[in-house]
C-alpha positions as CSV (number, residue, x, y, z in Angstrom):
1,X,6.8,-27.2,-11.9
2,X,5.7,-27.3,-8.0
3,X,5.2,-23.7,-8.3
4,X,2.6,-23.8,-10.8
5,X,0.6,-26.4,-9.0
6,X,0.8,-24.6,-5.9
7,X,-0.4,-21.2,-8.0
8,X,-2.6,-22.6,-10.6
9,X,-5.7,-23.4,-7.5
10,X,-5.0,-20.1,-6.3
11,X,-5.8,-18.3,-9.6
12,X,-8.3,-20.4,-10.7
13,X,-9.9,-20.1,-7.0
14,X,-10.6,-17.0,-4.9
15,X,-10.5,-19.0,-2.2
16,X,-6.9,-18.2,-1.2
17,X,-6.5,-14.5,-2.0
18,X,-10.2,-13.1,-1.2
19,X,-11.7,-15.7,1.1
20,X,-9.5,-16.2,3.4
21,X,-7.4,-18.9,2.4
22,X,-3.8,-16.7,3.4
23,X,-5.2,-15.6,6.7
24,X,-6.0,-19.2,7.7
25,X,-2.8,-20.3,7.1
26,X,-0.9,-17.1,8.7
27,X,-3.3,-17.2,11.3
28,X,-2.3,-21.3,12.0
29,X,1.8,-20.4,12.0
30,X,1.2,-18.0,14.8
31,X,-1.1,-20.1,16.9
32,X,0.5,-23.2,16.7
33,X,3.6,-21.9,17.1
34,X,5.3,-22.7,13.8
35,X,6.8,-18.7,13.1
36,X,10.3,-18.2,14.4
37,X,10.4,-16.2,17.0
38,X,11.1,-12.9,14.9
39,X,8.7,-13.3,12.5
40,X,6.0,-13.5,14.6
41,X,5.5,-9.5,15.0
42,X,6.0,-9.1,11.0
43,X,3.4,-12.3,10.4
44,X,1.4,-10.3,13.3
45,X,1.7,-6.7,12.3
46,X,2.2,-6.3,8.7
47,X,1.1,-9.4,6.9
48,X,-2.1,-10.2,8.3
49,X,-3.2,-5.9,8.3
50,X,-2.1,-5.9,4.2
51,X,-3.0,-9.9,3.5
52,X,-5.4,-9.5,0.9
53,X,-2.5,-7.5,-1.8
54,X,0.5,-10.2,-0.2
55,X,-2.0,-13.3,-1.2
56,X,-2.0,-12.2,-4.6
57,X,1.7,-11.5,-4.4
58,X,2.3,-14.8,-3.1
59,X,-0.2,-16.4,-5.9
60,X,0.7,-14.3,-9.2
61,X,5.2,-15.0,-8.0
62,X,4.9,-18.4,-7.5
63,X,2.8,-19.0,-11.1
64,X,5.8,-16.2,-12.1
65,X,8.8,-18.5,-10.6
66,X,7.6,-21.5,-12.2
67,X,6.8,-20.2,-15.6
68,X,10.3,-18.6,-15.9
69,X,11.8,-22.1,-15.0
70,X,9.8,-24.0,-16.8
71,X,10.7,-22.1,-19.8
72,X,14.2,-21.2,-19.0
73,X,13.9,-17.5,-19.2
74,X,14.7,-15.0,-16.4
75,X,16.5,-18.4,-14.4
76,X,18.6,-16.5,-12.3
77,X,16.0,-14.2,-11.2
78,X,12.9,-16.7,-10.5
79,X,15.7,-18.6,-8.3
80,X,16.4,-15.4,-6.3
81,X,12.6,-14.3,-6.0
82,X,12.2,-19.1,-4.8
83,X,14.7,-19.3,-2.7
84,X,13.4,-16.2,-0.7
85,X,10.1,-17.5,-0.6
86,X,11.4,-20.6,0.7
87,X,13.1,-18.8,3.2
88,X,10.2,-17.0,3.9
89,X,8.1,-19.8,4.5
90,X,10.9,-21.7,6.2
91,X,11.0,-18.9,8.7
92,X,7.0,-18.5,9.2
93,X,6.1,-22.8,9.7
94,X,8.5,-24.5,10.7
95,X,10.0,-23.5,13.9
96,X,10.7,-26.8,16.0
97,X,10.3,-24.7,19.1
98,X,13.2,-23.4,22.1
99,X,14.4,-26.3,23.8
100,X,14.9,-28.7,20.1
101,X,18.2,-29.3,19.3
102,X,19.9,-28.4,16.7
103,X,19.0,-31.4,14.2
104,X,15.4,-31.0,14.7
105,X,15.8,-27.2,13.1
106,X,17.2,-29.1,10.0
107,X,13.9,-31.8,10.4
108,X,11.5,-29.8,10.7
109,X,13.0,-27.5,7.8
110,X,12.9,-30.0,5.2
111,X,9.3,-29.2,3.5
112,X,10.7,-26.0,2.9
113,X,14.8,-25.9,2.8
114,X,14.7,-28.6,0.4
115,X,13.1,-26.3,-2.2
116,X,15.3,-23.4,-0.9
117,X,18.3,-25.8,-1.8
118,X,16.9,-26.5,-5.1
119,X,16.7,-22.9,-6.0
120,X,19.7,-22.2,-4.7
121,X,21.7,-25.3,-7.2
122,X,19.7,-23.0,-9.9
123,X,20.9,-20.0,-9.2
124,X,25.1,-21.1,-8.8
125,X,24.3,-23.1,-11.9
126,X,23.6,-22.9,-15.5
127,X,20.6,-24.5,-15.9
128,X,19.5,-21.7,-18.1
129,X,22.5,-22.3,-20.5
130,X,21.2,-25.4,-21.7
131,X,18.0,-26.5,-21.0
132,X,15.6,-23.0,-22.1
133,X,13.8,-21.5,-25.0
134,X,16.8,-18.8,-25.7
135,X,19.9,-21.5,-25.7
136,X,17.6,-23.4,-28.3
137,X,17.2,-20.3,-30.1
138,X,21.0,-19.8,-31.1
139,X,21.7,-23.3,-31.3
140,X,23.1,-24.0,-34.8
141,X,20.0,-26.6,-36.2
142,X,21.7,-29.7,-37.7
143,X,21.0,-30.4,-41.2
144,X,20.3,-33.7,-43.3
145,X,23.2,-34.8,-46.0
């Protein structure tokens, strides 16, 4: 459900994938130091040159991931495509810097890595097999006697 909240301002406003809106926020993980080390030169070199066709990427697979588990079809597969945008994201803001210690990686990870986990429960479970539009399709209906 987050992800068509997140998506749904960024269809319904060009803000975010002609205006700008994805550069800004690219722009403020590598200045204020939130990209891990190693993404830096990918943020740098290949997302910020082709940002305009990754923001709609980024806006059309998150309304993508949360239609699928909203209505239980293709679980398995929005799960896989969430938990590497988490990662993604994960990896690109929230870098507690060189000298934190270890349990500040896991702090400063939580906006992201509790989402990650979330897709990841979804993707080892069967949420699918119960709760979605094809389960309730062979379900045998009750009848009245």
């Amino acid at each position: 459900m987050c992800s068509l909240i997140f998506a749904q301002y960024k269809i319904l406003s060009t803000q975010f994938t002609l205006h700008g809106g994805f550069q800004f926020w690219i722009n403020k993980f590598l200045t204020e130091g939130g990209a891990y080390p190693f993404m830096v030169p990918i943020l740098r070199d290949f997302v910020l040159p082709h940002a305009t066709p990754i923001a709609f990427l980024v806006t059309y697979g998150e309304f993508a991931i949360g239609l699928a588990l909203l209505l239980g079809v293709f679980v398995r597969q929005a799960s896989i495509a969430g938990l590497i945008f988490m990662l993604t994201l994960l990896f690109s803001s929230d870098y507690p810097g060189p000298s934190a210690p270890l349990w500040q990686y896991f702090g400063a990870s939580l906006s992201h890595s509790v989402f990650a986990l979330c897709f990841l429960s979804f993707l080892v479970g069967r949420s699918d097999a119960v709760w979605s539009l094809r389960s309730n399709q062979h379900a045998p209906s009750s009848t009245i006697r």
